[in-house]
C-alpha positions in Angstrom: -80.7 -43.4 102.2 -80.0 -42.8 105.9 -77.3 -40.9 106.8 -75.4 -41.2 110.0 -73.1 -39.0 111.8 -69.7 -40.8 111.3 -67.8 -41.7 114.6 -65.0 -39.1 115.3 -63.5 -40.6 118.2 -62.5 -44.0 117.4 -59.7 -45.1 120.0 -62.0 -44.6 123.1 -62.5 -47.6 125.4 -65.2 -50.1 124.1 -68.4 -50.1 125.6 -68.8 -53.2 127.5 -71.6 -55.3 127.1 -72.7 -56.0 130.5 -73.0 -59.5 131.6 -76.4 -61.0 131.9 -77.0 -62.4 135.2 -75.9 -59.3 136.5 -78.3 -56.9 134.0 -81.3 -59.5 135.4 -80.5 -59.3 138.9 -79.9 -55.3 138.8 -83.4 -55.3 137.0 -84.5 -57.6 140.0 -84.1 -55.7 142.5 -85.0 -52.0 140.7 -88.1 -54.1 139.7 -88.6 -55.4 143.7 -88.3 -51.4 144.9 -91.3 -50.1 142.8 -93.8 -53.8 142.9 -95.9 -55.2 145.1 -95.5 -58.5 146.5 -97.2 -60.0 143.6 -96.2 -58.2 140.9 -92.3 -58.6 142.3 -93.1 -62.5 141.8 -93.8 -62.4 138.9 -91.3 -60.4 137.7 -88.7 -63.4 139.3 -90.4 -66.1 137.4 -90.3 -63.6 134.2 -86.4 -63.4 134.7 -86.1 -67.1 135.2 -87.7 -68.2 132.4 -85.8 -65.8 130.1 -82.8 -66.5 131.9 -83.3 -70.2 130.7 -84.8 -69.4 127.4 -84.0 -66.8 125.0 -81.5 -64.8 126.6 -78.5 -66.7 126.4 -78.7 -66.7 122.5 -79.5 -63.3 122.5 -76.5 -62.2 124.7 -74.1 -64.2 123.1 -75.4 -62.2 119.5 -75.1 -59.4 121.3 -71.7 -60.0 122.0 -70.5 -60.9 118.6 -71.8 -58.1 117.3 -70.3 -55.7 120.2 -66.6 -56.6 118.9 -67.9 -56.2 115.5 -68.7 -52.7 116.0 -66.0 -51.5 118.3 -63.4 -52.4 115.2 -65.7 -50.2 113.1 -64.8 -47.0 115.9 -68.9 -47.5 117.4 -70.4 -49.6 119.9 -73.2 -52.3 120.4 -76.2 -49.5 120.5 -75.1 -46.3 118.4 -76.8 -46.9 115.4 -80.0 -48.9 116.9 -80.5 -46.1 119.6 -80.3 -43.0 117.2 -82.4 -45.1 114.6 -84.8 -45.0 117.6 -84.8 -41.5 118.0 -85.6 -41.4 113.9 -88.7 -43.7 114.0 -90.0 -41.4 116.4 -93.2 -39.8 114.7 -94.7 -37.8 117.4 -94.1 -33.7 117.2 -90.6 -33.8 119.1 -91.1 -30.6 121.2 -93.7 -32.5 122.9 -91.5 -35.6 123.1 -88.1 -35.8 122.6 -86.2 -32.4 122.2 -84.9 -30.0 125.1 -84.6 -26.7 125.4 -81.5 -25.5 127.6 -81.3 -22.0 128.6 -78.2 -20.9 128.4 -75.6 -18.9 130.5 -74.6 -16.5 128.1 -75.0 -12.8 129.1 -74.3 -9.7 127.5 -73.6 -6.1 128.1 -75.4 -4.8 125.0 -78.9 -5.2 124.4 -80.4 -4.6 120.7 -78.6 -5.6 117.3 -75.2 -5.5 119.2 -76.2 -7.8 121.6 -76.8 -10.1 118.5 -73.8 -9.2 116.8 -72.2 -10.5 120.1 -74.4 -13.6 120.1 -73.6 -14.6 116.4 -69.5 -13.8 116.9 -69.5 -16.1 120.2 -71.6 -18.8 119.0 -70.7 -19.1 115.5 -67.2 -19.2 116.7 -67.2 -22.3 118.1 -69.7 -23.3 114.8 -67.4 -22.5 112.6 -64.0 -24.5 114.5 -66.3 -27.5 113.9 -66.9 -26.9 110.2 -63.4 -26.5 109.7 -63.1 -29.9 111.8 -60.8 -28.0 114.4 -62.8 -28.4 117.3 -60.3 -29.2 120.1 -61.0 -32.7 122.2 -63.3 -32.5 125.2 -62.0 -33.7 128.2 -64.2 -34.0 131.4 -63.2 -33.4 135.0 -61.5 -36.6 135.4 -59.1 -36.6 132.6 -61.4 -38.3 130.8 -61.6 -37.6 127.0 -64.8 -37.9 125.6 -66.8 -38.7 122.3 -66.8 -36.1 120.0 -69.7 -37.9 118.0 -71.8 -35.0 119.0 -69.6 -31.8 118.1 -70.8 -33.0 114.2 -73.8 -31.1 114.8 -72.1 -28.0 115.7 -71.8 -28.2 111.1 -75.4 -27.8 110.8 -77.1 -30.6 109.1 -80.8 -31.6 109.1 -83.1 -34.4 110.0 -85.5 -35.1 107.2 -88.9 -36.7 108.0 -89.5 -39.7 106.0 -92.2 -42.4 106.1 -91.4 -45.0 108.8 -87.2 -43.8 109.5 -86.3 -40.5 108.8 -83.0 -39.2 107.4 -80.6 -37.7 109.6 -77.7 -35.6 107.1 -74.8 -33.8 107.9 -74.0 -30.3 106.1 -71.1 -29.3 104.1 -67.4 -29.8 103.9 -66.2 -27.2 105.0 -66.1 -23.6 106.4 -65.9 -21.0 103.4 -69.3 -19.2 102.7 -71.2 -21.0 105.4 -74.7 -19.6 106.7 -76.8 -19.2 109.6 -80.6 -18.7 109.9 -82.6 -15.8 111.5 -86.0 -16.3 112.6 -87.6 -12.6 113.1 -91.6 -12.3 113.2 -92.0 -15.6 111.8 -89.7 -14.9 108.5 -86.6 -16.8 108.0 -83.5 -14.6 107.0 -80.3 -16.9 105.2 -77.2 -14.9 107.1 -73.6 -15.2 105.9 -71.4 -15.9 108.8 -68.4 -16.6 106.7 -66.5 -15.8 103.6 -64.3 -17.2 101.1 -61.4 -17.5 103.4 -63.5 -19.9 105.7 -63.5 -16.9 108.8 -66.1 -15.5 110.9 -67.3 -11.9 109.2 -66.4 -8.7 110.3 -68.3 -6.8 113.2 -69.6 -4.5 110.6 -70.9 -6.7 108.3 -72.7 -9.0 111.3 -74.1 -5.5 112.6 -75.4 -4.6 109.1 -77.2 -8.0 108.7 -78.4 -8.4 111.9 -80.0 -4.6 111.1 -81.5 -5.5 108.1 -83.5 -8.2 109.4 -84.7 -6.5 112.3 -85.6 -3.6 110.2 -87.9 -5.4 108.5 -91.4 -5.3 110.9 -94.1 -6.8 108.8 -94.8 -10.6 110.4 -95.0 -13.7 107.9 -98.4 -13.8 106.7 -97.6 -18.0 107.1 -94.9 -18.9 110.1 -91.4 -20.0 108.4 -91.1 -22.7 111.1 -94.2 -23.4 112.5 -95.2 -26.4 110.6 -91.9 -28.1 111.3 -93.4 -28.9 114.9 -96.3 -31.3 113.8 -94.2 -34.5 113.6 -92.7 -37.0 111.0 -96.5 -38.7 111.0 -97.6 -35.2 109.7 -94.4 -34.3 107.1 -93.1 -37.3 106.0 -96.6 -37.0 103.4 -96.0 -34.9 100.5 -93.7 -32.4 102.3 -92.9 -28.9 100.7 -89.2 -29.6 100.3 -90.1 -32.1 97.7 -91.4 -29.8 95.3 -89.1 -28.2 92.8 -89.9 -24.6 94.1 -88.9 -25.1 97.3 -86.1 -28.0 96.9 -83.6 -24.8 96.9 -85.2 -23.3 99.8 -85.0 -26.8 102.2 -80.8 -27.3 100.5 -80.2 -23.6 102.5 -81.8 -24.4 105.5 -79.9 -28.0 105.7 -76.8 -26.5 105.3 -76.7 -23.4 107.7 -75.0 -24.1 110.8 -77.6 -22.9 113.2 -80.7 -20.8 113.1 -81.2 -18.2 115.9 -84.9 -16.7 116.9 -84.7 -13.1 117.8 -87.9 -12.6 119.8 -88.5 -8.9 120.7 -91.2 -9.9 123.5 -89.6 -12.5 125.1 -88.5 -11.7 129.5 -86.1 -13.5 131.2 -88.9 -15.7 132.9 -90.3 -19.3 132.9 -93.4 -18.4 130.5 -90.9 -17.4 127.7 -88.8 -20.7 128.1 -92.4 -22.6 128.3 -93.2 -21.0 124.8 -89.6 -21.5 123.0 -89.7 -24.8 124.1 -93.1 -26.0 123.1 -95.0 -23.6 121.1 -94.3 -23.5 117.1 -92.5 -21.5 115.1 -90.0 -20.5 117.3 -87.3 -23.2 115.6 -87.3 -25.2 113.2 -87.5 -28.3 114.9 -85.1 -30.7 112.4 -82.3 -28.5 113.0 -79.7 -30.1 115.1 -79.5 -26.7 117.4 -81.6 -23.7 117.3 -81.0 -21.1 119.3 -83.3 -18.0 120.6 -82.5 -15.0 122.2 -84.2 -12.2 123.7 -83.2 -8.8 122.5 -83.6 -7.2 125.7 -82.7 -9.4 128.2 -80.0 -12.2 128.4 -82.3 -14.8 128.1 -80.9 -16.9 125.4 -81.9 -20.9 125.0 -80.8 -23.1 122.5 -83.7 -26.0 121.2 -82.1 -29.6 120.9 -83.3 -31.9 118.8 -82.3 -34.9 121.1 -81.4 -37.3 117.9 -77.8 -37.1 118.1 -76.5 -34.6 120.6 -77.0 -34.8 124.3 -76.9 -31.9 126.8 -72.8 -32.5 128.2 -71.6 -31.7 124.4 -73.8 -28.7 124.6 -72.5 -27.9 128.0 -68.7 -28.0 127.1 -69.8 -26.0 123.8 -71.0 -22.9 125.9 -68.1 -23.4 128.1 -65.9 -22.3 125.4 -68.4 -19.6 124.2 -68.4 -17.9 127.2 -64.3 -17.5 126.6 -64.2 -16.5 122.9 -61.7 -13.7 123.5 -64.0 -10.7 121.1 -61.5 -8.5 121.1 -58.8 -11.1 119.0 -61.4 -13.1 116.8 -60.0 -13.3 113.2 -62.2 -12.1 110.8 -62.7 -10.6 107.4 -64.3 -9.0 105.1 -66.4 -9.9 102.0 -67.4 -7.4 99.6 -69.3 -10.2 97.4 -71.6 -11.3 100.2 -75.4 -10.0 100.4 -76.8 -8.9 104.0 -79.6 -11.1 104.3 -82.0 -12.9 101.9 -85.5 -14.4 102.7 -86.6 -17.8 102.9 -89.9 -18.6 101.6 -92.1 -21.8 101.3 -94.8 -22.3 98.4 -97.5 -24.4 99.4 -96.7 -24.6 102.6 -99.7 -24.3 104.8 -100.7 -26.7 107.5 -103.8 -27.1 110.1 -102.0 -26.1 113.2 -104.9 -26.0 116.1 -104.4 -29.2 117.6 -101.2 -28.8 117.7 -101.4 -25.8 119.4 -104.1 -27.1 121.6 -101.1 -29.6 122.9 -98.6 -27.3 123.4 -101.1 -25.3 125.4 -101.6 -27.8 127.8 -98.2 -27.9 129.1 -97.4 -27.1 132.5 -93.9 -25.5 134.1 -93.5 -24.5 137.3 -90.0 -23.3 139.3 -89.9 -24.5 142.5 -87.2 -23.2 145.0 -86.1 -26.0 147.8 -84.0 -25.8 150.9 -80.1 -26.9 150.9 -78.2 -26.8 153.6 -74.7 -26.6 152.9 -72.6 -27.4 155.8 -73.5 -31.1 156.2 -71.9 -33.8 158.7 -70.3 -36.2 155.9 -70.1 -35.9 151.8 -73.4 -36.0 150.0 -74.0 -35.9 146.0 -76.2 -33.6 144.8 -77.8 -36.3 142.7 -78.6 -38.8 146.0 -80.1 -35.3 147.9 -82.6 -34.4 145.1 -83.6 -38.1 143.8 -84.2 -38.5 147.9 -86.1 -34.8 147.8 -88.1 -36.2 144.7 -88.9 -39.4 146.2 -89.9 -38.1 149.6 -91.9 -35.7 148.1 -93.9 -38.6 146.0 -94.3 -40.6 149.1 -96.1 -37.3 150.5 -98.3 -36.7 147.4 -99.4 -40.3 146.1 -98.6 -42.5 149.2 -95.9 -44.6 147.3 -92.7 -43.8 144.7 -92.9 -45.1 141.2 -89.5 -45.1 139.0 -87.1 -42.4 138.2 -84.8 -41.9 135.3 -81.8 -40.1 136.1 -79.1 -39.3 133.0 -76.0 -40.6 132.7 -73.3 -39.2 131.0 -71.8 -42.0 129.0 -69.2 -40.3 126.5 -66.0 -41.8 127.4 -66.3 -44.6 125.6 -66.2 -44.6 122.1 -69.3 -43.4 120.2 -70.8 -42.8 123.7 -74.2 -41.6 124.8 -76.1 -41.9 128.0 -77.1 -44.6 130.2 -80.1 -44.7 133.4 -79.3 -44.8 136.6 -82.2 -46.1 139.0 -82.0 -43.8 142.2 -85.4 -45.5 143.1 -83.6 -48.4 144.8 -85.4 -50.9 147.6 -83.1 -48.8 150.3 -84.1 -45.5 149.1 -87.7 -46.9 149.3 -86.8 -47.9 152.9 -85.6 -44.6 154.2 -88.2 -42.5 152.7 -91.0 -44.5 153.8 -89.7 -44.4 157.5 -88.7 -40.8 157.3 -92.1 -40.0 156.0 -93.7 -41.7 159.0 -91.5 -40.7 161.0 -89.4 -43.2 162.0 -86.1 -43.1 159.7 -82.5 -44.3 160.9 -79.5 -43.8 160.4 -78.2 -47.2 158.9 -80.8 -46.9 156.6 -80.0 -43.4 155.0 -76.4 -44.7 154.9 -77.9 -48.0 152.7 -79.4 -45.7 150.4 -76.5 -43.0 149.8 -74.6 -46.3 149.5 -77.2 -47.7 146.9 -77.2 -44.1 144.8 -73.5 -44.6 144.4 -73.4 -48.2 143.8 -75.5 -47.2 140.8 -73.9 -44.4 139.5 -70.7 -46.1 139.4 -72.2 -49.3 137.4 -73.6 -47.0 134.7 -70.0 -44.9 134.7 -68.4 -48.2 133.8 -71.2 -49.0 131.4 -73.6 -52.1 133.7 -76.8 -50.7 134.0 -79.3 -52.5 132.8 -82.1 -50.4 130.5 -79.8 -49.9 127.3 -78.4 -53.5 127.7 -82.4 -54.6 127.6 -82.9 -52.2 124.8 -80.5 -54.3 122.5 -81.4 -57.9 123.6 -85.5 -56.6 123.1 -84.0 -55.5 119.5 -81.9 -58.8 118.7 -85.3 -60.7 119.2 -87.3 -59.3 117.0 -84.9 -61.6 114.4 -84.3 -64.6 116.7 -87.0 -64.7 118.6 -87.4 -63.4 122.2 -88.8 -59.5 121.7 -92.1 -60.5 123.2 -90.6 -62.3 126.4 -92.6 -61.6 130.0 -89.6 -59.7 131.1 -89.6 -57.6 128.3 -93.3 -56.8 128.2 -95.4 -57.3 131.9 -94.5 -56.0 135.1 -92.1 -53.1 133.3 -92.6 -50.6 136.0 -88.7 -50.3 137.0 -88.2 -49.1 133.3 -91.1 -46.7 133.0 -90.2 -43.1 133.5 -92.6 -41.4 136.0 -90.3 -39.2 136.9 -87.6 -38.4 134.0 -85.0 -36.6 135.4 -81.7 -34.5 135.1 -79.2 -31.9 135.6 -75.9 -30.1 134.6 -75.1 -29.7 138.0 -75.3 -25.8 138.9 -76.0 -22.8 136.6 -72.6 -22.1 135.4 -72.9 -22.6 132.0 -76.5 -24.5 131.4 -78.7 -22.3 133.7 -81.9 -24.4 133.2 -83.6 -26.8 130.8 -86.9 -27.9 129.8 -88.7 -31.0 128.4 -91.6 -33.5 127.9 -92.7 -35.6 130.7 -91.7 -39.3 129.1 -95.1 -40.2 130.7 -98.6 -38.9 130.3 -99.2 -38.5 133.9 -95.3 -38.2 134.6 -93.1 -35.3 135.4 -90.0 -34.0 133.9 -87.8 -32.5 136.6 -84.6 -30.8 136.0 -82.9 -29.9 139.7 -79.9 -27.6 139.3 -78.2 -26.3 142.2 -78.7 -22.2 142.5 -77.2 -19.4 145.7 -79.9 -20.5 148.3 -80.6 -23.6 147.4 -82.0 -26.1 144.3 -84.2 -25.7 142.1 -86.8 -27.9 140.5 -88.0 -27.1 137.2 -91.1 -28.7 136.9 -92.9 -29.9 133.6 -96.2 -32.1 133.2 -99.5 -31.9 131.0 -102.5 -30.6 132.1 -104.8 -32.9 133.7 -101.8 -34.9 135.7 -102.8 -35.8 138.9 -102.1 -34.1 142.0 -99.5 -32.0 140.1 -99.5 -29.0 141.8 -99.5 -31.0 145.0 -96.6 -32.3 144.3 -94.3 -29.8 143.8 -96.0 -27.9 146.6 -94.3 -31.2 148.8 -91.1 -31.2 147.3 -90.3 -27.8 149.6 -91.7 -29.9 152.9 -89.6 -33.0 151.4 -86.2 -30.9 151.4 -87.1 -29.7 154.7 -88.3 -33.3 156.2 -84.8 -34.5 154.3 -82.3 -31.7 155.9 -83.8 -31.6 159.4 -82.7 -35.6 159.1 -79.6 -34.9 157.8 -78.9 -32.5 160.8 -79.6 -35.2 163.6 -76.9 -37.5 162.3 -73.9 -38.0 164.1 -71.1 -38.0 161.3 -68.7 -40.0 163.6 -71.1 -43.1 163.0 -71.3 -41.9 159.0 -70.4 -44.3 156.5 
């Protein structure tokens, strides 16, 4: 039985279903910016004939069920689009999780350091498992979902043949647990007692000790196995037998597991390796954090099934305020230190795994921003420009980019795509790249980049709408239709993008390419400039190329920028 996270914000707005001819003519022209002549044909009589076809029935279903599932407190792709995050059966480091690092220093280094980790953190853990967590609002007064604060309780997903079970943890907040990874062993921490409250300093800093007193590695990773993928563990997994049913009930039910990691530096390499590398999480946990002792590098791993990076974001936010010196805690005499986890039987073939994991590439690059420009510019537009400019350079043309939308002010809200790759923005950088760009058309394309962030704000864009209609027609017919399934360019991800704006609160984060010969680009604004955080396998063409040209891009962009008259602006 499948468990979903119940909706916990049910008076939001409804989602809107957007309406048809407008989802095919946005797809259109997305479609028209990244085809040729031939391909963009074909793609008009593809939306013609589905226009004429299948899609009213479909939309009208769609319709009917959105008002359905708005009176239920959801909306017309919660459950489909998170049951499509649980079919996934590829290793989800390598496909589908994040890893943010976050912005959450410390004085202290060493077990105090930790003891202030665990008392900030489980803080805001703990207000959730007491279902206290205030409401999120968002800078304009808008309150949001808190679907994805339900994590914050622990729970697990659970591989399972085909679907996989997503479960939420206990009922409350007396005697709850956390994990510690150290060395590959799994430690079960108490975090609270029997009056439902954080522990005492002393009793943290006694745990926390304990576990990194204890120096011999696992002979067998705790967590490493956890990477290789529902295809791999949904057959005869170790939780299923009796001996280790216990061991799988303790890990479901802790609220978070953090990774102490004595090597780790405050650097790229160590975010590469927590992000991709096993052992370092246990992948099924909603949130897993790791920390260096030494440094203040501290990430937290994301499995991407039912949390999205802005909950995370406002989740630090309050971290980074927990007032240490009037937490209320206690003490309980009847609560151990620390007790190991083991698996029996647990043993998995981990070399091509690891052979995968070694092939991923990161690089930081650090771009030019100028900051004193003649009119307003977002600094989405400047680095989707920077990112399509720099394609132009590298492979002579500019293929699709996803860019994250934050979608959680209406009820039982998610994300949406915005399509910065527009036909203007194609028009602009092609000219500036040869050297003949205009004014008026660097105006169409700012003017484009907002057009489309405003649709997917008010919930038009097109790629979740086409996810739903695709769905409805595997039962009435229609899944397999042209504009579903030839000329799909506009909705492939060559370049998957995103940011949290500037380093604040989420400093950095990386991920998968959603392409094999794609990039994943996280651009965050930084003193100096923005920077690109580049990820892509091994073997992807002209990689280092390109993010050599996204420096000459920025500069190409800004010495534009700095030629325009703003009295002629729009």
């Amino acid at each position: 039985m499948r468990t979903y996270p119940h909706h916990l914000t049910t008076d939001l707005p409804v989602l809107p279903v957007p309406r048809l001819d407008e989802s095919l003519e946005r797809y259109r022209k997305t479609s028209a910016a990244v085809l040729d002549a031939a391909g963009e044909a074909d793609v008009n009589q593809a939306i013609a004939d589905f226009a004429i076809g299948q899609a009213p029935a479909l939309q009208q279903t769609l319709e009917e069920y959105a008002e359905a599932t708005a009176e239920t407190g959801s909306n017309w792709m919660a459950e489909q689009w998170l049951a499509s995050y649980l079919s996934d059966r590829e290793p989800l480091l390598l496909n589908t999780s994040v890893t943010f690092q976050l912005n959450l220093p410390t004085e202290s280094t060493g077990v105090d350091r930790v003891v202030e980790l665990l008392q900030r953190i489980g803080s805001i853990h703990i207000l959730q498992a007491k279902r206290a967590t205030p409401a999120e609002v968002n800078a304009r007064g808008q309150r949001m979902s808190m679907d994805g604060w339900a994590n914050f309780n622990g729970g697990i997903r659970t591989p399972a043949a085909d679907v996989d079970l997503w479960t939420r943890a206990g009922s409350g907040a007396t005697y709850c647990s956390i994990g510690i990874l150290h060395l590959g062993r799994m430690w079960e921490v108490p975090l609270t007692g029997s009056e439902g409250k954080l522990l005492n300093t002393e009793h943290l800093r006694a745990s926390v000790h304990y576990v990194l007193a204890q120096t011999q590695p696992a002979k067998h990773s705790f967590a490493g196995f956890s990477a290789l993928g529902s295809a791999v563990l949904a057959e005869n997994p170790p939780w299923r037998q009796h001996e280790n049913r216990d061991v799988y009930d303790r890990l479901s039910n802790m609220l978070f597991t953090i990774t102490l990691d004595p090597n780790a530096e405050d650097d790229i390499y160590t975010l590469k390796r927590w992000a991709f590398h096993p052992g370092n999480a246990w992948v099924y946990k909603p949130i897993s954090y790791q920390a260096s002792l030494d440094t203040n590098m501290l990430t937290a791993s994301v499995d991407h099934t039912a949390l999205d990076g802005g909950t995370l974001a406002a989740a630090v936010a309050r971290m980074q305020q927990v007032d240490l010196t009037a937490l209320d805690t206690q003490s309980d005499a009847q609560l151990s230190e620390a007790t190991e986890l083991t698996w029996t039987n647990a043993q998995y073939d981990l070399t091509e795994y690891h052979a995968k994991a070694n092939m991923m590439r990161a690089e930081r690059v650090l771009v030019r921003r100028d900051q004193h420009l003649p009119f307003e510019i977002s600094a989405d537009a400047r680095a989707q420009l920077i990112s399509m400019i720099a394609q132009q350079l590298t492979f002579g043309t500019i293929r699709a980019h996803y860019q994250a939308c934050d979608m959680r002010h209406f009820r039982a809200g998610r994300t949406e795509v915005i399509r910065p790759v527009t036909l203007e923005a194609v028009h602009f950088v092609t000219n500036l790249v040869n050297g003949s760009p205009s004014q008026t058309q660097f105006n169409a394309a700012l003017a484009a980049h907002r057009e489309w962030v405003i649709a997917a704000k008010s919930g038009q864009a097109f790629d979740r709408h086409f996810f739903m209609l695709q769905h409805i027609g595997t039962e009435l017919g229609g899944a397999h239709a042209q504009v579903f399934t030839e000329n799909t360019e506009a909705r492939e991800n060559f370049l998957a993008t995103s940011t949290m704006g500037n380093q604040d609160v989420i400093m950095r984060y990386l991920f998968a390419p959603m392409q094999d010969d794609g990039f994943a680009v996280n651009y965050t604004t930084v003193t100096g400039g923005t920077e690109f955080l580049i990820t892509w396998v091994e073997g992807t063409p002209k990689a280092e190329a390109f993010q050599h040209n996204l420096q000459r891009a920025a500069e190409l962009l800004y010495d534009f920028i700095a030629s325009i008259d703003p009295i002629h602006s729009a």
